[in-house]
N, C-alpha and C positions, 0 to 999 in steps of 0.2 A: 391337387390333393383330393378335392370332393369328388372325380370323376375316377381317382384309382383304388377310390374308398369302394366304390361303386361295383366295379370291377371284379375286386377282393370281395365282396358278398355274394355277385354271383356264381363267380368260378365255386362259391366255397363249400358247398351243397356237393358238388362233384366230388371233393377231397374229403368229406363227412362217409359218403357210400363206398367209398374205395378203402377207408381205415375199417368203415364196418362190414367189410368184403373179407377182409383175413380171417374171422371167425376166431374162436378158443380165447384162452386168457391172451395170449400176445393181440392179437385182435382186440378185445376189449380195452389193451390198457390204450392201443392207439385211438381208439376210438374217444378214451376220456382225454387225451391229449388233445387232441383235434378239438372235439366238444369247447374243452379249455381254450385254447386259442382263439377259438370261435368267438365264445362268451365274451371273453379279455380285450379284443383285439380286434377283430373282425367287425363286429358286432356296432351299429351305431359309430363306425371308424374311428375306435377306442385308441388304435394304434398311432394315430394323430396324436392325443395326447403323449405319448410316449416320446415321438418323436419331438414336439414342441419341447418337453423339458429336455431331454437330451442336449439338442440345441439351448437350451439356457444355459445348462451345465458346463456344457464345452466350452462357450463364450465367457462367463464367469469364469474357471478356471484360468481360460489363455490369457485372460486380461488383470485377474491377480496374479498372475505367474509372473505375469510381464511386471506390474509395479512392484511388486514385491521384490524382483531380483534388483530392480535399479533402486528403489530407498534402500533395502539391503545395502548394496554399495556405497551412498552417500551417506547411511548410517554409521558403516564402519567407518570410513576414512574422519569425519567425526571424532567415531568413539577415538579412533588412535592417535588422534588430533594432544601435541601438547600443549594447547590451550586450554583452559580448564572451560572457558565459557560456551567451548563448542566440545570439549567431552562430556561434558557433566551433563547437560541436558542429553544428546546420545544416550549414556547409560540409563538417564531415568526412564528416557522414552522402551531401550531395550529391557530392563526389568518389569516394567508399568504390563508391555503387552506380553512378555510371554509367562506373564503371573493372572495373567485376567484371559478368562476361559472365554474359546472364538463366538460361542452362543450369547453370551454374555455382550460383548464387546457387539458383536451384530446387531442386538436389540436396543443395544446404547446410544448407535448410532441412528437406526431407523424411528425410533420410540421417542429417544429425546432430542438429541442434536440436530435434526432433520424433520423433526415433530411437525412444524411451523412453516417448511419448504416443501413446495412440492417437486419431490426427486423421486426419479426412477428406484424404484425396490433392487432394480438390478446392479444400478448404478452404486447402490449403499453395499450389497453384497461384495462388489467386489470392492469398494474400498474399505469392509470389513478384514476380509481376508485378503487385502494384497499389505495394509497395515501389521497384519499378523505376520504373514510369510517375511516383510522386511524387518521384522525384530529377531527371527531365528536366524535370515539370512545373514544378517549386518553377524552377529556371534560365530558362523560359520567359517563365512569370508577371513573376518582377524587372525581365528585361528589356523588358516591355512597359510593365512601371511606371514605370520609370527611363526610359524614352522619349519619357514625358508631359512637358513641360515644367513646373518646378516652378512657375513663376510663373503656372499655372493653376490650382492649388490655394491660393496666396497668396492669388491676387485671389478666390478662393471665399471664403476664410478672412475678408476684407476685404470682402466683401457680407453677413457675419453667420454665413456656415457655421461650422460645430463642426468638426477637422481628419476627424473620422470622415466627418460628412456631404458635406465637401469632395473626401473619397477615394470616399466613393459614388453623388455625383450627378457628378464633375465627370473625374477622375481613371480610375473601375472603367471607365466605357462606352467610354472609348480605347481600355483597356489591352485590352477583351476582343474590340474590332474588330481590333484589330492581331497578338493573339497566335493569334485563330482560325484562321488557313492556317497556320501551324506546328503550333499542337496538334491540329488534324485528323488531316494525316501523321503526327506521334509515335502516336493512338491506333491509326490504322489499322496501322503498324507493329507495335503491341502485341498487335493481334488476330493478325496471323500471326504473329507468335513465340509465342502458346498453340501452335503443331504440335509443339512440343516436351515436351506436359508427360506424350504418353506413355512417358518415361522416367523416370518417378513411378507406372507401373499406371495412368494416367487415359486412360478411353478414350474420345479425343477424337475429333473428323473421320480425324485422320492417323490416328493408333492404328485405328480401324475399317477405313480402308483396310489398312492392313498387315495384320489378320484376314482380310478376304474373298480376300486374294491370297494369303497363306499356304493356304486352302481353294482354292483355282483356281487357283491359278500363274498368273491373270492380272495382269500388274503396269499394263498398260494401263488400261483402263473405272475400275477406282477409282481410280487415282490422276487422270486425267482429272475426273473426276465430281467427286474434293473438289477439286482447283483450281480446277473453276468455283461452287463452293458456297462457298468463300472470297474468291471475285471477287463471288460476289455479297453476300454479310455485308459485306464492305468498302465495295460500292458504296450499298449501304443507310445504314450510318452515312457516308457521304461526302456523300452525298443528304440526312440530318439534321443533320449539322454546317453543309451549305450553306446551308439556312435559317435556321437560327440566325446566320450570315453576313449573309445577305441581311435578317434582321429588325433587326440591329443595325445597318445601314448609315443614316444620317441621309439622304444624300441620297434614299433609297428612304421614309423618315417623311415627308421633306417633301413628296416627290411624295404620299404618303397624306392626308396633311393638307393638300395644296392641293386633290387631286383632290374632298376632302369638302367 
């Protein structure tokens, strides 16, 4: 890290005289591009910070993705539970969080619950937002379940399936074509509302920015810079959510399996 920081400042003098080499307004505006980068990035290997939050971000995200999608799960079957003493809590716990705002519910958990412990800020973030993700997810899931016509899991029932087998050959592969365009946007959602955990000391993408401009009084170049680093994380997982789309699509199997 310190030896490519190193590196990057001296090359960077060469890339300063080659922008201020084109001359004219185009010339100029590279120049204050470059200048900016310089300042932002370069400079003191500002870009380090960047990178450190990024990497929070990422990590936080993949790791409330991850719990969120499994409580989700064990939230609904829960909620759809006809037991009342394992639906009724379900429901409180799915109204309780997706009525109590994720900044909220973040500082609740670091501030007070956690007040006393010493835990990772990272640790609390993501079980800020993997608690949130599994209160929209557990509502998602049901309704894709509940979507399925019951009379297809019957007639599974009726060809010899067990009701488990019947919910996972016949039932799971609807529910997870149907609810994946909504639980894509809810995750991607989830990743930018992590810009909020540095109000916990975690120093995420946003938190980094707000360092390098606190040092530069430039509020421009980073806050630019992580908006397109969060357009791109977003477009990444939208890009892997969409194959998982496209893999579960039957008509795209069948086209597989005729083409073979």
């Amino acid at each position: 890290m310190g030896g490519g920081g190193t590196t990057l400042a001296v090359a960077w003098p060469a890339v300063l005289a080659l922008a201020g080499a084109a001359g004219g307004p185009p010339g100029t505006f590279l120049r204050r591009v470059a200048e900016g980068f310089e300042n932002n990035l370069v400079r003191e290997g500002r870009y380090l910070l960047i990178l450190d939050g990024l990497h929070t971000t990422v990590l936080i995200s993949v790791l409330a993705g991850l719990l969120g999608t499994a409580l989700g799960a064990l939230v609904c079957f829960l909620r759809m539970s006809p037991r009342r003493a394992l639906s009724v809590p379900a429901r409180a716990y799915v109204a309780l969080l997706r009525g109590t705002p994720v900044l909220v519910l973040l500082m609740l958990l670091y501030y007070v619950a956690f007040a006393s412990v010493n835990v990772s800020a990272v640790l609390v973030a993501v079980l800020a937002f993997g608690l949130n993700l599994g209160a929209y997810a557990a509502e998602i899931y049901r309704t894709g379940i509940e979507s399925v016509d019951r009379g297809q899991a019957e007639a599974g029932i009726a060809l010899g399936f067990t009701k488990a087998a019947a919910f996972r050959h016949v039932v799971l592969p609807q529910t997870v074509r149907r609810i994946l365009p909504v639980y894509k946007g809810e995750l991607v959602s989830m990743v930018k509302m992590t810009s909020v955990v540095g109000y916990i000391a975690v120093q995420d993408l946003t938190k980094a920015s707000d360092l390098i401009r606190s040092r530069t009084f430039d509020a421009f170049f980073p806050l630019v810079l992580v908006a397109v680093l969060y357009f791109l994380v977003s477009g990444l997982l939208i890009h892997a959510l969409g194959s998982v789309e496209r893999w579960t699509d039957p008509r795209r199997k069948a086209a597989r399996g005729g083409g073979a």
